[in-house]
BABA-902884 format. One record per residue: residue in three letters; x, y, z negated of N, C-alpha, C, CB in turn. Coordinates in steps of 0.02 Angstrom, whole numbers, plus 50000, padded with zeros to 5 digits. Glycine has a CB too. Example, Ala and Ser with C-alpha at 12.3 -4.5 7.8 and 13.67 -1.06 7.14 Angstrom:
BEGIN
ALA506604971649610506154977549610506604983549610505654977649548
SER506424988849646506844994749643506455000249606507044997049714
% end
This chain:
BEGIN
UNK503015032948620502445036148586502645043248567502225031948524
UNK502145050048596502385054748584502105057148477502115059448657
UNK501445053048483501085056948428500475049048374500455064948487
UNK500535050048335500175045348310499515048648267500665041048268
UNK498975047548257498405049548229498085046448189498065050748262
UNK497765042348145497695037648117498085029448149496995038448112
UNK497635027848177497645021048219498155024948283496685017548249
UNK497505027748325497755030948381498425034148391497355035148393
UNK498755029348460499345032048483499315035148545499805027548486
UNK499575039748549499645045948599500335043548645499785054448551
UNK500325043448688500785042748743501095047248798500535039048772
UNK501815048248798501855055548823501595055948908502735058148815
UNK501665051148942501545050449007500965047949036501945047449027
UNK500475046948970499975045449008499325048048972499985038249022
UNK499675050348941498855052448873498975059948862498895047748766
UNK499635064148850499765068448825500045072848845499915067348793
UNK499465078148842499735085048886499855091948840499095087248947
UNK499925090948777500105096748759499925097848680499795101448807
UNK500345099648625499965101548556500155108848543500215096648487
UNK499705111048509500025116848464499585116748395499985125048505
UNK499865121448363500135122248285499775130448269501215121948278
UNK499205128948245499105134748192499325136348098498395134848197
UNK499525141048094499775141548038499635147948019500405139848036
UNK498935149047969498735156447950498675157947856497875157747993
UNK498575163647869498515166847787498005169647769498955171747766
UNK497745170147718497275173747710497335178347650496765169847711
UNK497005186147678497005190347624496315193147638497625195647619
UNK496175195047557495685199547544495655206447533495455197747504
UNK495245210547580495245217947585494965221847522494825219947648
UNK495095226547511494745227847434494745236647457495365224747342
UNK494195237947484493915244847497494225249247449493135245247492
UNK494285256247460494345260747417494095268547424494945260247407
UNK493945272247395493615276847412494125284247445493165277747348
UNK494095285147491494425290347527495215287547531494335297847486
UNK495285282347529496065279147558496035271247581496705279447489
UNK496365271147612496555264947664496315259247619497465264047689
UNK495995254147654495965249047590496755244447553495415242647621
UNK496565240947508497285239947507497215228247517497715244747401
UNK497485226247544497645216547546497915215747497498145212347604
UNK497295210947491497775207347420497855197647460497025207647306
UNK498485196147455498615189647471498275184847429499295188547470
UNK497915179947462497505173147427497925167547436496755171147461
UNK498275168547491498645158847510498505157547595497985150147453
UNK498925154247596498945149147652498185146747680499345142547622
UNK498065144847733497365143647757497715135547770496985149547833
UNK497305132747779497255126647821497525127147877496665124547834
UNK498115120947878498395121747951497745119148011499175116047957
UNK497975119248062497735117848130498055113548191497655123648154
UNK497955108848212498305105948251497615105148320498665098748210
UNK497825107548381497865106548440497915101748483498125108748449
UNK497635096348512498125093448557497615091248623498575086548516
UNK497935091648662497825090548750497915083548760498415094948805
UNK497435079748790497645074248807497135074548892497485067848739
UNK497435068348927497185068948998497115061049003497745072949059
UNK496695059549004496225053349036496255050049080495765054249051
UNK496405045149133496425045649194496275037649203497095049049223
UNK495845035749256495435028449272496115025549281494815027649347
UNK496585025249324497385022849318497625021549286497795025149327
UNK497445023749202498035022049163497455018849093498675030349145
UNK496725020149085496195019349047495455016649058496155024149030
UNK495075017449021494435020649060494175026348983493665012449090
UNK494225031649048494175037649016493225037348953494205044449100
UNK492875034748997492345035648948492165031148866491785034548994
UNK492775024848873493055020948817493285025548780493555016048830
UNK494065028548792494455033248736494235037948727495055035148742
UNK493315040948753493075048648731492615044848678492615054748799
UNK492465039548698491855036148631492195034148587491355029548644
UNK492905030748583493335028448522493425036348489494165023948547
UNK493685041148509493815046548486493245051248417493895049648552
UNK492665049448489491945052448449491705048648393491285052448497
UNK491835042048382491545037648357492055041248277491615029048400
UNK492565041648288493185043248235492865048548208493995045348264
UNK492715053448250492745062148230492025060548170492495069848325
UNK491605058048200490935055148157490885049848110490465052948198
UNK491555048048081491275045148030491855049447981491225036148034
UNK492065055547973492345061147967492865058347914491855067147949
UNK493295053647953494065050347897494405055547917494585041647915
UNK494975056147846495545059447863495945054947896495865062347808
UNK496395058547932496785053947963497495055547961496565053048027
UNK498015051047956498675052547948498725054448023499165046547917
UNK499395061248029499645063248088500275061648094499575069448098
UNK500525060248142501515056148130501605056748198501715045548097
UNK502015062848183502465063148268502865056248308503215068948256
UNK503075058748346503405049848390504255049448357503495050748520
UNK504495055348327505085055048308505055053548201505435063148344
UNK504365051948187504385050548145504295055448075504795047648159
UNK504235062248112503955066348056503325067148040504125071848059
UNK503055068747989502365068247954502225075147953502335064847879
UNK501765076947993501215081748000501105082347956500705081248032
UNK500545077447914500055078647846499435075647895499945088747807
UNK498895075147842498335072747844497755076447863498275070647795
UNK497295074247941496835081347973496245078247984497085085548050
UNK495615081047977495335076948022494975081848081494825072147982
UNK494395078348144494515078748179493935084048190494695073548203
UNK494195091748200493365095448206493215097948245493135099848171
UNK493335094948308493045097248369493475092148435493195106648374
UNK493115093248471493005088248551492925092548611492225083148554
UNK493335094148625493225097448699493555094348762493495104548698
UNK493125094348813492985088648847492835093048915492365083548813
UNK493425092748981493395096849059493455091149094494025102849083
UNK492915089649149492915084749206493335088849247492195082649240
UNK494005083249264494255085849322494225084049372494705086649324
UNK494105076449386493985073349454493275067149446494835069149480
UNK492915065549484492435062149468492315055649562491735069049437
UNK492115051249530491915048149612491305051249635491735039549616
UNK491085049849705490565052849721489935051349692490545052349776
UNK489875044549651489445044249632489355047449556489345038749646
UNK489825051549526489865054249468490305050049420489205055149446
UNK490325045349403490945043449385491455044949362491115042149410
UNK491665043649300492385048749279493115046549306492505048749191
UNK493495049349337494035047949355494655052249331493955047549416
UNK494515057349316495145061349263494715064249216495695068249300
UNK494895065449169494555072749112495125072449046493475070649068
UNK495065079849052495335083049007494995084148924495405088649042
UNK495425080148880495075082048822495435085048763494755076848801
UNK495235091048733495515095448694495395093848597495175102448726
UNK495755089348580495535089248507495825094248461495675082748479
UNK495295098648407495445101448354495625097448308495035104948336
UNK496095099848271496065096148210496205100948140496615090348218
UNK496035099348097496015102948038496195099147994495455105748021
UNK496665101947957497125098847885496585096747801497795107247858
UNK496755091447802496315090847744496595090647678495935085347750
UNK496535093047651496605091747563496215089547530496685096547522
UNK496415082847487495985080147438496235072147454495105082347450
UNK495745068447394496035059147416495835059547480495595050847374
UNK496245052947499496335048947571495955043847555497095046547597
UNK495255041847569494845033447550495605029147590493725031347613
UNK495585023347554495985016347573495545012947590496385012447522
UNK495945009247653495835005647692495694999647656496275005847734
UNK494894993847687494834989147658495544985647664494264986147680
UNK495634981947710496154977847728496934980547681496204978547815
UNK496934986747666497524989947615497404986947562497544997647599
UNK496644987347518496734985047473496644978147461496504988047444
UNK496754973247501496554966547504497444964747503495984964047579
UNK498014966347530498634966447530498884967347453498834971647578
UNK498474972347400498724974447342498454968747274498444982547335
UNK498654973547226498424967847182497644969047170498854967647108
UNK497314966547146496594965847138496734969447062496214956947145
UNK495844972947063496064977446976495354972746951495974990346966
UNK495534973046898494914969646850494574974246819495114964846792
% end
């Protein structure tokens, strides 16, 4: 397993073609009259995570893992991120779907596609899982 996402496991050889990592700042410009404006630093932006995955009737069926995916992005959970070596990303959820047919049967049919998920870092509670709290103690 290269990448973990909530539930969803990412696989390096058959699912996973590629992540990257945004990491920005943000400052505010503050005009001035007859000189350069001057930045004033606000903080860190929300990270960004990237990732490439590739589809393929051989190893899936590609129009299953684009509806499990969509089905996720729409009911808008955060989701834990956990690399395959066991480090913790942090918590993103999922804001965008991009989606390239690469090979199709003649009758249209999906047989490869490329799908590009955004993801965006969330801050704030994480809702628990029914089944989490059925494991814990019960509160009165």
């Amino acid at each position: 397993m290269f990448a973990q996402l909530g539930n969803i496991k990412f696989e390096l050889i058959t699912y996973f073609n590629g992540l990257s990592e945004t990491i920005s700042y943000n400052y505010a410009q503050h005009e001035r009259i007859e000189n350069k404006p001057i930045l004033q630093y606000l903080g860190e932006n929300l990270k960004e995570q990237n990732i490439k995955l590739n589809f393929h009737r051989t190893f899936c069926v590609p129009e299953e893992e684009i509806l499990n995916l969509t089905e996720l992005a729409e009911k808008a959970t955060p989701l834990k991120f956990i690399k395959g070596n066991g480090d913790y990303v942090g918590v993103f959820v999922i804001e965008e779907i991009g989606k390239t047919v690469e090979q199709t049967s003649p009758e249209g049919d999906l047989i490869s596609i490329q799908v590009e998920l955004k993801l965006k870092e969330y801050i704030g509670k994480i809702p628990e899982d029914d089944e989490e709290e059925q494991k814990g103690f019960k509160k009165k």
